[in-house]
C-alpha positions as CSV (number, residue, x, y, z in Angstrom):
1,X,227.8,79.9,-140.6
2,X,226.8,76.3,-141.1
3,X,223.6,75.5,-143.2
4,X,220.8,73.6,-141.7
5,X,220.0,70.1,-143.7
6,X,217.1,71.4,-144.7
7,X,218.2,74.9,-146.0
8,X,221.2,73.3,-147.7
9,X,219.1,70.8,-149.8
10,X,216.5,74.1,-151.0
11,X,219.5,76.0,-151.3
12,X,221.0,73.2,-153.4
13,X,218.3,73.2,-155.5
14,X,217.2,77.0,-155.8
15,X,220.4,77.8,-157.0
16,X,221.1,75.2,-159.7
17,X,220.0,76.8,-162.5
18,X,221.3,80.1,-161.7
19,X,224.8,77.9,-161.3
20,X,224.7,76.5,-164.6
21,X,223.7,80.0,-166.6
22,X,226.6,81.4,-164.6
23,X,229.2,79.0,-163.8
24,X,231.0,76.9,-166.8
25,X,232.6,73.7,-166.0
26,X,235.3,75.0,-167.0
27,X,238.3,73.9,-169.1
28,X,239.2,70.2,-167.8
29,X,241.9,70.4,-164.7
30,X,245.2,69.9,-165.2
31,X,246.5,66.9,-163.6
32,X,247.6,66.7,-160.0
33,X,245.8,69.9,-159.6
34,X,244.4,71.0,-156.7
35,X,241.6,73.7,-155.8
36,X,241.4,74.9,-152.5
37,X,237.8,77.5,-151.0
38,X,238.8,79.2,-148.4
39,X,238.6,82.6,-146.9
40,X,242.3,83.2,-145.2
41,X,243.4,86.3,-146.9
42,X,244.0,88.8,-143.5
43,X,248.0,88.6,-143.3
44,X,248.5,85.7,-141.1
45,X,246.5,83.4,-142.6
46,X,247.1,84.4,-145.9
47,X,251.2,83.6,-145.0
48,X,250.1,80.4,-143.9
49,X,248.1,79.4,-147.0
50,X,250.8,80.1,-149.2
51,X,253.1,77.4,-147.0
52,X,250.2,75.0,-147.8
53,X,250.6,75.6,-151.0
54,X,254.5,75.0,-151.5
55,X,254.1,72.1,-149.5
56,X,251.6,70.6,-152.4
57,X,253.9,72.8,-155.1
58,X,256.8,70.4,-153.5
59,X,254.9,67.4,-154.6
60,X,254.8,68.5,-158.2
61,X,251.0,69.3,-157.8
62,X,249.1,72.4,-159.0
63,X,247.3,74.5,-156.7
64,X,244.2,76.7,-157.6
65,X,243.8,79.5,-155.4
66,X,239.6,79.6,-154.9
67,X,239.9,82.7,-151.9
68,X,236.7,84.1,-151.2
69,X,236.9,87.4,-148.6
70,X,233.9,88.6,-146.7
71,X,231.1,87.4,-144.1
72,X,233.2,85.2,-141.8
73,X,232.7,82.6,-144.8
74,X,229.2,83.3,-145.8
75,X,230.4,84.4,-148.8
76,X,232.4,81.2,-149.5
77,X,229.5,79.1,-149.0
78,X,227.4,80.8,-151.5
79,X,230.0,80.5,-154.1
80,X,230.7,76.6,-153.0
81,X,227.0,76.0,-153.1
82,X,226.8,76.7,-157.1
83,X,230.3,75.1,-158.3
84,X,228.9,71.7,-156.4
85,X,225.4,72.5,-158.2
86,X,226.9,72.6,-161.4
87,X,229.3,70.0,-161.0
88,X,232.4,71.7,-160.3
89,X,233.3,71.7,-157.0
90,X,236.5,72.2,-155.3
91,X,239.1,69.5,-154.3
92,X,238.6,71.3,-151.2
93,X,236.6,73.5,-149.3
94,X,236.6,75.2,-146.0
95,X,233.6,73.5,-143.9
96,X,233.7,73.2,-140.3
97,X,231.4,71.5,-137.5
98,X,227.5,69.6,-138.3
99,X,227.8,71.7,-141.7
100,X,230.7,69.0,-142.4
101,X,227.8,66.5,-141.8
102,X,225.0,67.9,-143.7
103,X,227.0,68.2,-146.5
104,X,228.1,64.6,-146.7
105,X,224.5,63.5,-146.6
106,X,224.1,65.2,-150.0
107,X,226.4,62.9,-150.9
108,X,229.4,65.0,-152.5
109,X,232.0,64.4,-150.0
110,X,234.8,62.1,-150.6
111,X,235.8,59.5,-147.7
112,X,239.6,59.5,-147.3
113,X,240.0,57.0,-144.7
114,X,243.2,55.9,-146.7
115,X,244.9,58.6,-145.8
116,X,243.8,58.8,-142.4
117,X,245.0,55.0,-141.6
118,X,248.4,55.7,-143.4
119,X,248.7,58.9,-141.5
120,X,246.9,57.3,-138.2
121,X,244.6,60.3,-137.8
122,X,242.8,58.1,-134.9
123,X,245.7,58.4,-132.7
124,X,247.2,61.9,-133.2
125,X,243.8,63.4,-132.6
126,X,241.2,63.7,-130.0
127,X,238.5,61.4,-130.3
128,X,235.9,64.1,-130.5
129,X,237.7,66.2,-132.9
130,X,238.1,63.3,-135.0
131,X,233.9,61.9,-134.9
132,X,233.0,65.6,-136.4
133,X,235.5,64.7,-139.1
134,X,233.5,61.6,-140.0
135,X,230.1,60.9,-141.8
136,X,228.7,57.3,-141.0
137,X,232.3,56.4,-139.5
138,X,234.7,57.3,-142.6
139,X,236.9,60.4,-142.6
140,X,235.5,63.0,-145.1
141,X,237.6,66.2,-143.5
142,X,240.6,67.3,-142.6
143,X,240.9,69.9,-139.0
144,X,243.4,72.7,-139.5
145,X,243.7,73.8,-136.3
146,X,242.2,74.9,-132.8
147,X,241.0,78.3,-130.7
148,X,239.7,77.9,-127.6
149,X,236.8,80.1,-127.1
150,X,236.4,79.8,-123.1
151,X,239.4,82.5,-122.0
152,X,239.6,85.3,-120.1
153,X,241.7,88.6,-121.2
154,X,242.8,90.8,-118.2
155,X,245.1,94.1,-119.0
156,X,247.3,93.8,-115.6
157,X,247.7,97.6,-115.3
158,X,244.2,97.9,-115.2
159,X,243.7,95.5,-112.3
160,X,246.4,96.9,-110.5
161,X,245.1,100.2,-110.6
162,X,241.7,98.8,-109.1
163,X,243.7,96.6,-106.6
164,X,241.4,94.0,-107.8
165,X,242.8,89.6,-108.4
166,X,242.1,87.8,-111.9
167,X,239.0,85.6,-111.0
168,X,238.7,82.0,-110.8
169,X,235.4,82.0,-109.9
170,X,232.4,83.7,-110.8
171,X,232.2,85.4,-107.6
172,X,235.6,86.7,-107.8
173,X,234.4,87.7,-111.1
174,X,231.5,89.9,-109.7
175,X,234.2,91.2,-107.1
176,X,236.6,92.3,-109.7
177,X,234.5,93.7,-111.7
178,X,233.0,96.3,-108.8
179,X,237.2,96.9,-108.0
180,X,237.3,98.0,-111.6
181,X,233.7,100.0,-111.9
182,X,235.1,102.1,-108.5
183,X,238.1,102.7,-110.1
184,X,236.7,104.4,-113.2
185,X,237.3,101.5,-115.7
186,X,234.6,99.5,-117.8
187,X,234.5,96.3,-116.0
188,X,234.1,94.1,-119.1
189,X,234.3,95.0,-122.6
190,X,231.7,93.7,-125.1
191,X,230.5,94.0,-128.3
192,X,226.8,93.9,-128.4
193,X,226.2,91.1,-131.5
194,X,224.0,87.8,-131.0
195,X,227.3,85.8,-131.4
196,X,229.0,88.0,-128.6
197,X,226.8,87.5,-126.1
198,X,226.3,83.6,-127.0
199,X,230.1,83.4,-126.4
200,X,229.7,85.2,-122.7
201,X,226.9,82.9,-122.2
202,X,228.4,79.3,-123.3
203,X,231.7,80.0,-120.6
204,X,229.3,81.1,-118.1
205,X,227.2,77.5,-118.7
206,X,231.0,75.8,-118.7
207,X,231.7,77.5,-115.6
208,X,228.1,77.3,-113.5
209,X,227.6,73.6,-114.5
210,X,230.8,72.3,-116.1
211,X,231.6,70.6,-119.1
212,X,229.2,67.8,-118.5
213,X,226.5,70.1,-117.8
214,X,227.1,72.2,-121.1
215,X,227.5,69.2,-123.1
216,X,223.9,67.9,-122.1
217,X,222.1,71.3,-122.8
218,X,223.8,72.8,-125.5
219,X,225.3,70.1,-127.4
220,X,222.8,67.7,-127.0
221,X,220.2,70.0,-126.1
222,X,218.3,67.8,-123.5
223,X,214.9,69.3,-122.6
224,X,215.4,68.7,-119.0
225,X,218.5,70.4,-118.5
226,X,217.7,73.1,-120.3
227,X,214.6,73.9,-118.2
228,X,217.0,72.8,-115.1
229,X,217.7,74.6,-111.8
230,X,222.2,74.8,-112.9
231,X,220.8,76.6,-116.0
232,X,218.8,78.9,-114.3
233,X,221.8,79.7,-112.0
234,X,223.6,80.3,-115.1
235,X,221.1,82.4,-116.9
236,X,220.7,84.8,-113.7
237,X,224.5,84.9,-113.6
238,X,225.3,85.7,-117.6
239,X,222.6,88.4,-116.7
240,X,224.8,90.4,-113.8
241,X,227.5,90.7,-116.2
242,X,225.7,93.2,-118.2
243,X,225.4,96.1,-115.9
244,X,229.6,95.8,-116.0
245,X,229.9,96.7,-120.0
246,X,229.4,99.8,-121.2
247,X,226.5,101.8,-122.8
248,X,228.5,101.9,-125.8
249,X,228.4,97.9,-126.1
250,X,225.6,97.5,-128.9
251,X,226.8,96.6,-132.0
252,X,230.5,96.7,-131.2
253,X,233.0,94.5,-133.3
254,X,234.9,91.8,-131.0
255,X,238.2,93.3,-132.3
256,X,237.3,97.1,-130.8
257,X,236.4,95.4,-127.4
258,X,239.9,93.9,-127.4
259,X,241.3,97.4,-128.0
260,X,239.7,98.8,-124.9
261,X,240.8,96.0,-122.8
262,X,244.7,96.5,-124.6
263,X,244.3,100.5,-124.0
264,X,243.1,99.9,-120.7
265,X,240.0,101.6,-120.7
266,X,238.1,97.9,-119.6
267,X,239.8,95.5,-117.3
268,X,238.4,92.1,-119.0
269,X,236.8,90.3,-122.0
270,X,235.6,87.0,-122.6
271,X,237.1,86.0,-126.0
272,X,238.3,83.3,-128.1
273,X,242.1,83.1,-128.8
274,X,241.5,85.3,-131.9
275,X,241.9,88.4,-129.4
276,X,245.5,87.4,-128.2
277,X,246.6,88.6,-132.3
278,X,245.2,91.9,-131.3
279,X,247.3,92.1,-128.1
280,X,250.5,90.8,-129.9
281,X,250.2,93.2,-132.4
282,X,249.9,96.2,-130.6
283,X,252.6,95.5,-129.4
284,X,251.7,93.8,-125.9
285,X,253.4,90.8,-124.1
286,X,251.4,87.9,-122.2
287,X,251.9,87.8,-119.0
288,X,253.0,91.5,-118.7
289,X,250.8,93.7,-120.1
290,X,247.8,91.4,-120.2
291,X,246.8,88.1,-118.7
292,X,245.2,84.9,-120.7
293,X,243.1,82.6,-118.3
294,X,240.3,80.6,-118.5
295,X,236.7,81.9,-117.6
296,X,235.5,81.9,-114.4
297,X,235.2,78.6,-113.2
298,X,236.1,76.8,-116.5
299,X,239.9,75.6,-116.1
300,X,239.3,72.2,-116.4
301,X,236.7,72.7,-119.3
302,X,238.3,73.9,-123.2
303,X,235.1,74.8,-125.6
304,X,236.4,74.6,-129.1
305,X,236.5,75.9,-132.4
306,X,237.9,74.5,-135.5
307,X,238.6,75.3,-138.7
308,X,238.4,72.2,-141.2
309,X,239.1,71.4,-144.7
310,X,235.9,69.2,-146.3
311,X,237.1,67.0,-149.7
312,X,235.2,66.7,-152.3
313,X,234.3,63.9,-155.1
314,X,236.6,64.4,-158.2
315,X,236.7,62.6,-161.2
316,X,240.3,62.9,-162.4
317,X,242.4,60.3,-160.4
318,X,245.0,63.0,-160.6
319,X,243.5,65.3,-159.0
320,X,242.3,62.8,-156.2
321,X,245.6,62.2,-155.9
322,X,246.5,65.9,-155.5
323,X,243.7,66.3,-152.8
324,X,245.2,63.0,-150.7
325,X,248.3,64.8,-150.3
326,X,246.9,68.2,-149.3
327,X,244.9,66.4,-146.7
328,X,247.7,64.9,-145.4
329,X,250.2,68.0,-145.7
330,X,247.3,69.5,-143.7
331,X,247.5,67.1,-140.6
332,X,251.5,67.7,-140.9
333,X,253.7,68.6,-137.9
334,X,254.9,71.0,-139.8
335,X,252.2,73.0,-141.3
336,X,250.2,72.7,-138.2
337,X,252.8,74.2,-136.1
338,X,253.7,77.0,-139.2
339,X,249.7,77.4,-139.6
340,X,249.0,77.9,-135.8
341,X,252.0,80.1,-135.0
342,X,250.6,82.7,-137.9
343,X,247.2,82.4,-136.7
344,X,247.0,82.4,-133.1
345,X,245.8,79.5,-132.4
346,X,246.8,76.1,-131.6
347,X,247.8,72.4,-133.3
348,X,244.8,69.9,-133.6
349,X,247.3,67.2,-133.7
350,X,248.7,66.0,-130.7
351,X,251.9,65.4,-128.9
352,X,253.7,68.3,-131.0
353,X,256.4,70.6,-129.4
354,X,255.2,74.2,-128.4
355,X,258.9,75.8,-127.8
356,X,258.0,78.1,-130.6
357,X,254.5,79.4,-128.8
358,X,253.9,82.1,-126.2
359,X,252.8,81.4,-123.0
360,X,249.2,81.7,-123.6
361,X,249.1,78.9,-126.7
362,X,251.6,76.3,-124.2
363,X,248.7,76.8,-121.9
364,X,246.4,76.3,-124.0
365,X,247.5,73.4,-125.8
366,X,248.3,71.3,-122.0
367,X,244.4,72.1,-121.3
368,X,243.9,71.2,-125.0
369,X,245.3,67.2,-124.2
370,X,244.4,67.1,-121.2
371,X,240.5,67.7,-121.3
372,X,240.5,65.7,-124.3
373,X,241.7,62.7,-121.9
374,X,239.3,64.1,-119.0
375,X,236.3,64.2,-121.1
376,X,236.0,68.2,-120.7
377,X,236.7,69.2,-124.6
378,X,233.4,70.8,-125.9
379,X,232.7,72.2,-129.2
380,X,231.5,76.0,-128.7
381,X,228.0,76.4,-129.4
382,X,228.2,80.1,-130.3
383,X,230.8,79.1,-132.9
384,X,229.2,76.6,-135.1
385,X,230.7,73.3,-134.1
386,X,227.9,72.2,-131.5
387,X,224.2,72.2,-133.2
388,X,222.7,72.5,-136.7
389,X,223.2,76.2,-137.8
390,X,218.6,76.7,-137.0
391,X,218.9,75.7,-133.6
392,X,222.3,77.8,-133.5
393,X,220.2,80.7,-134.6
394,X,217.5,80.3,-132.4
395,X,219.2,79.9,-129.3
396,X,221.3,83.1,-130.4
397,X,218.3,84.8,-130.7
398,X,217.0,84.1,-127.1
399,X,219.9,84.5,-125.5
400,X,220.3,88.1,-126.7
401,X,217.1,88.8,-126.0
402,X,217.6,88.0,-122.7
403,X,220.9,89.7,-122.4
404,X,218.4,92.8,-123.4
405,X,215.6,92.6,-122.0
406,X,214.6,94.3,-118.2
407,X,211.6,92.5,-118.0
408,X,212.2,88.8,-119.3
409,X,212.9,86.3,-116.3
410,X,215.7,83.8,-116.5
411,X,212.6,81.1,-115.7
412,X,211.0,82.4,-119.1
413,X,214.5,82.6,-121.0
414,X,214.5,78.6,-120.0
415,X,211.2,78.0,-121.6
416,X,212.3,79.8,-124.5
417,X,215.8,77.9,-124.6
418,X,213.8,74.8,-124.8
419,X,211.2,75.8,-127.4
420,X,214.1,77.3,-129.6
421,X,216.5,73.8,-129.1
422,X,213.5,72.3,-131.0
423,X,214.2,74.5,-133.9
424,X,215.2,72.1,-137.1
């Protein structure tokens, strides 16, 4: 999760003196070494850190392995939080969305605009991928890759056993889900956790009000459009999905929702492109056992989520050296295709060739360039690339209350949307 400004700076302070009890500098680096925080150690990301890592071993640089499991990267941050403290950060460290941002203002980030003109970063990626990269115009991270959050899983057996169609809208949503419900299978499988149901409720914004719409309330968090008649459609809607999960939903992981649409015991879940690795591995094929399509009404619309690579000062010049090839080995055709096809997602650099991706990534990655030309790519709120991580929190919080509630109205959940965009 990102850290607000004003959490990272206490948090900053508060834990330097712990840091430098506990936390050496350290013997002094070896040159053209490179340290690396990150927390990719599940199988395919672990394979695809270790080809980042002979690609800087081919260089004749070092790399330090700084892996750090558990928490989605909570735990990462902690750690990060007291090496920069006590003057030992990373050449590297995995940082994504306004976090990137609130970091740089504590002034520990590194610009690497050199590398980014030699490698000409400003044309092989979308211009809105590329601005969170930046602090006050200058380059101070790397992106790794892309999921789109905005898709909709189907298990094709399941919907042929209901006789129901995969939905384009959200009325052939509602329709399919009753075909499913008659039939005797969970509609839609969810896992009840505040990031769950933000993740519904952001593709149901996307596909009430379009991207426009979405990026005014829950990027930009305008006042008026969260308090707007669109979102008040869109509240009401996210709300009729919930009778269609099960009563089993609360506190579900993502990954044991994806099973029940794979087994076929639910017909549907809106997920990010994470839940296409649990298809694959069990076995399944796209397009034959299960379907991949957008969310109701959000085809022309791709909410993102990417992971990033933030660089840190260093004071060798060997070192910086090190770290200016990693970021450019990062941004690499070939480490972004090897990276993506181990993770399921999809390149962040554009105009690469996709023979070596399923079905479900090719679409993804057309949708991908085009939206970014439309104007339609959105970072996902409920995935930390859209907001500070206390308005994040506090949106999560009402929307799941909502999502909860019998008795709160989707006129009060807008007065509380508002109040909570405030939050800093």
């Amino acid at each position: 999760m990102p850290v607000a400004d004003s959490a990272l700076r206490r948090s900053l302070l508060s834990l330097a003196l712990g840091a430098f009890a506990t936390l050496g500098l350290g013997p002094a680096a070896r040159a053209g070494e490179v340290e690396v925080l990150h927390w990719w150690t599940s199988g395919g990301e672990a394979r695809a850190a270790q080809a980042l890592k002979a690609s800087l071993q081919a260089k004749g640089h070092q790399w330090k392995d700084f892996a750090v499991a558990g928490g989605g990267g909570d735990a990462a941050m902690t750690v990060l939080k007291s090496r920069v403290v006590s003057g030992n950060a990373p050449a590297a460290a995995q940082i994504k969305g306004p976090a990137l941002q609130e970091w740089a203002a504590e002034g520990v980030l590194a610009s690497i605009d050199d590398v980014a003109k030699a490698e000409h970063w400003d044309e092989v990626l979308p211009k809105v991928v590329a601005d969170i990269m930046k602090y006050k115009g200058s380059y101070v991270a790397v992106p790794v890759n892309v999921h789109r959050v905005n898709w909709l899983w189907v298990n094709t057996a399941a919907f042929k056993k209901a006789g129901a169609n995969v939905p384009t809208t959200w009325d052939e949503f509602f329709t399919a889900a009753e075909a499913l419900k008659k039939a005797g299978i969970t509609p839609i499988a969810h896992g009840g956790q505040n990031w769950q149901d933000l993740t519904t409720f952001e593709a149901v914004v996307i596909g009430v009000g379009g991207a426009d719409f979405y990026r005014k309330a829950l990027v930009q968090l305008d006042p008026a459009t969260l308090k707007s008649p669109t979102m008040e459609k869109a509240l009401a809607t996210f709300k009729r999905i919930k009778p269609y999960t099960d009563r089993n939903a609360a506190g579900r992981d993502w990954n044991l929702a994806t099973a029940m649409v794979i087994r076929g015991e639910a017909g549907m879940q809106i997920m990010g492109d994470w839940a296409k690795g649990e298809f694959i591995a069990a076995g399944k094929q796209p397009g034959k056992d299960f379907i991949c399509t957008p969310a109701p009404g959000t085809a022309k619309a791709f909410s993102f989520n990417i992971d990033s690579f933030a660089m840190f000062k260093l004071k060798s010049d060997a070192n910086t050296r090190a770290q200016r090839d990693l970021a450019a080995a990062i941004l690499s055709p070939e480490f972004q295709e090897t990276f993506s096809l181990n993770k399921g997602s999809i390149p962040v650099r554009l105009g690469l060739k996709m023979d070596k991706f399923d079905d479900c990534a090719k679409a993804s990655a057309k949708d991908f360039v085009d939206t970014a030309r439309s104007g339609a790519l959105v970072p996902s709120l409920a995935h930390g690339m859209a907001v500070p991580a206390a308005a994040e929190g506090a949106i999560k919080d009402v929307i799941s209350q909502f999502w909860n509630s019998d008795k709160m109205s989707a006129k009060e959940a807008m007065d509380r949307l508002a109040t909570a965009a405030r939050t800093r």
